[in-house]
ROZA-953749 format. One record per residue (C-alpha): chain; residue number from 0; x, y, z; residue in one letter. Coordinates in pm, 1 decimal, always signed. Example, Ala and Ser with C-alpha at 12.3 -4.5 7.8 and 13.67 -1.06 7.14 Angstrom:
REM residues 2
> chain resi X Y Z resn
> A 0 +1230.0 -450.0 +780.0 A
> A 1 +1367.0 -106.0 +714.0 S
REM end
This chain:
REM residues 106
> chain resi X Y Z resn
> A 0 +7075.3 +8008.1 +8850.0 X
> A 1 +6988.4 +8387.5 +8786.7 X
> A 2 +7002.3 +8614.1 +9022.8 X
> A 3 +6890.9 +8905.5 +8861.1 X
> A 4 +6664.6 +9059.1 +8572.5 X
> A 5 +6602.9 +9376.9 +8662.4 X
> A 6 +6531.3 +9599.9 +8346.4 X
> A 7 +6762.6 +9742.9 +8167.8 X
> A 8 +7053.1 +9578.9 +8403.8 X
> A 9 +7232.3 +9249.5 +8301.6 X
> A 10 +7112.8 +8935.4 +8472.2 X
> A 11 +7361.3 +8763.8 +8765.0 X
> A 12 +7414.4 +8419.2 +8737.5 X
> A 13 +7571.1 +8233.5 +9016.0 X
> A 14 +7737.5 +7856.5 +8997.2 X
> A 15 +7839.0 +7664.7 +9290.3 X
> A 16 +8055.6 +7358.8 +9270.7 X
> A 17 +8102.9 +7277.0 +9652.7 X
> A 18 +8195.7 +7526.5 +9879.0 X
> A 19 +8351.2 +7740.0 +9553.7 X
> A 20 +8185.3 +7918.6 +9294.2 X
> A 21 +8107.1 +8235.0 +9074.0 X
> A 22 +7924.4 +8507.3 +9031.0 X
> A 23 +7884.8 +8543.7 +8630.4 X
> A 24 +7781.1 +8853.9 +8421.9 X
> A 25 +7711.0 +8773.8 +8051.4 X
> A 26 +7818.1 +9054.1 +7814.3 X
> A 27 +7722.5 +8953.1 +7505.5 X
> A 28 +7972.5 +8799.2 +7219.4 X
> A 29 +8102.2 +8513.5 +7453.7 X
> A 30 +8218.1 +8781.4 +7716.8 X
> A 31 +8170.2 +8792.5 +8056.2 X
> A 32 +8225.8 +8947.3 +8412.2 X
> A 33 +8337.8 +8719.2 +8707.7 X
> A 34 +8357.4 +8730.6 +9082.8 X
> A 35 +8496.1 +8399.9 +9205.4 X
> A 36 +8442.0 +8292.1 +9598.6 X
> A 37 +8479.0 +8046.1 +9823.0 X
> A 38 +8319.7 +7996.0 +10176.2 X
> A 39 +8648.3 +7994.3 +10421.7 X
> A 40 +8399.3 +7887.8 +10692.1 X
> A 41 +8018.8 +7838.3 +10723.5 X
> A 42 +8040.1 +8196.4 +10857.4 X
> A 43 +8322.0 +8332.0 +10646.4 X
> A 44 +8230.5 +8427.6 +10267.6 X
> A 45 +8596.1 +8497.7 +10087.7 X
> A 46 +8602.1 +8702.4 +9726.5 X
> A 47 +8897.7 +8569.2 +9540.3 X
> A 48 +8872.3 +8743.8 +9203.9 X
> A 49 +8706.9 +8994.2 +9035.7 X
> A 50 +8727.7 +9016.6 +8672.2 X
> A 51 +8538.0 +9211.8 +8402.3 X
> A 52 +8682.6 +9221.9 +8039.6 X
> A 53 +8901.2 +9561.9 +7938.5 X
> A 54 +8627.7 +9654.1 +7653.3 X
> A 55 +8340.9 +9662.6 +7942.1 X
> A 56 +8521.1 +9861.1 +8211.2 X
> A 57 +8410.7 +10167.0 +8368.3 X
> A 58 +8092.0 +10093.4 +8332.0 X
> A 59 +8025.2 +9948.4 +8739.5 X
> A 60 +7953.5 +9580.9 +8664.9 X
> A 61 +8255.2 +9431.9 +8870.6 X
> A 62 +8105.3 +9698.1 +9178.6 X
> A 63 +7771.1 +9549.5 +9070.3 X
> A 64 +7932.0 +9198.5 +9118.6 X
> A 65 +8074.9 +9261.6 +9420.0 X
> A 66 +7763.9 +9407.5 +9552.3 X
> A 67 +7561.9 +9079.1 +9477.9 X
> A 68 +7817.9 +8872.2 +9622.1 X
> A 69 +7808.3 +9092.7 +9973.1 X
> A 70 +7399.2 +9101.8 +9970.0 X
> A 71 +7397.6 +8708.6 +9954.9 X
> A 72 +7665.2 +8679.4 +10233.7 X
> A 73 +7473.7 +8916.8 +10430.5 X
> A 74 +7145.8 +8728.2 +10385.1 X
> A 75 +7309.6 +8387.4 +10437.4 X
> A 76 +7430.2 +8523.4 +10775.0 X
> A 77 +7823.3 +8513.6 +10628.4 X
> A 78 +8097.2 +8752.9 +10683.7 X
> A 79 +8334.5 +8848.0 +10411.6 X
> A 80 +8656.4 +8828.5 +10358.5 X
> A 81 +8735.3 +9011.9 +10026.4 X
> A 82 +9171.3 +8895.7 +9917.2 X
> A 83 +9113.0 +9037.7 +9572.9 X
> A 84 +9235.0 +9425.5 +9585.9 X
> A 85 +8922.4 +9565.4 +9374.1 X
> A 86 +8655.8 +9374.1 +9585.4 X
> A 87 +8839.6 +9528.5 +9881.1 X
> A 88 +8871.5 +9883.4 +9743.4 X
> A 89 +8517.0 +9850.1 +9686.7 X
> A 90 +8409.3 +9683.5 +10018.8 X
> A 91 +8607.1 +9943.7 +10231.2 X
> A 92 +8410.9 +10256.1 +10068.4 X
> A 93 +8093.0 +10108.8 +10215.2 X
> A 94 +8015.6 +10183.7 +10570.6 X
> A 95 +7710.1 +9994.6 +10562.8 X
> A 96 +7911.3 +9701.2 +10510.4 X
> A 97 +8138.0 +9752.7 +10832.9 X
> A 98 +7910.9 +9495.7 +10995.5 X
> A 99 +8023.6 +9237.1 +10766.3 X
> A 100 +8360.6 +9249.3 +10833.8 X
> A 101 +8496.0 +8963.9 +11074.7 X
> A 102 +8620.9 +9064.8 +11425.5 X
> A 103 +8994.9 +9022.6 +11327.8 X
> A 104 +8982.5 +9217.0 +11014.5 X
> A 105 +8807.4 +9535.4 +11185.6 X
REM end
């Protein structure tokens, strides 16, 4: 399922097999960026992996991903757990996210 088309950006897909899944990012030429999850808990949304290819890098689509991945959390009333080091860099810059974090991990 997309999540995604808005113009000029690259569509989010996600795919859910259970209570696993990814968040995919198709780059063109068989590439693609990744964020793969898993839901701990009903209330507890972990990020496992992020991974976007070396030849697409600097260019904000694993932030992009990770932002996605948050947003849905948020609306499906999750918190998040992120063990991959980039999803955490990126979820610890965000104050607005602070909220998301569970009790232990504040």
């Amino acid at each position: 399922m997309t999540i995604e088309t808005a113009s000029g950006e690259r569509p989010i897909e996600i795919e859910r097999a259970g209570s696993s899944g990814r968040y995919v990012m198709p780059l063109g030429g068989g590439e693609e960026a990744q964020l793969l999850f898993r839901d701990e808990r009903p209330d507890i949304f972990a990020i496992t992996y992020v991974e976007v290819p070396p030849s697409h890098r600097g260019r904000r689509l694993g932030e992009r991903l990770v932002e996605h991945a948050v947003e849905a959390a948020r609306r499906n009333g999750q918190k998040v757990v992120p063990y991959c080091s980039f999803a955490r860099r990126v979820f610890e810059a965000r104050a607005d996210w602070a909220d998301l974090r569970p009790k232990a991990a504040r």
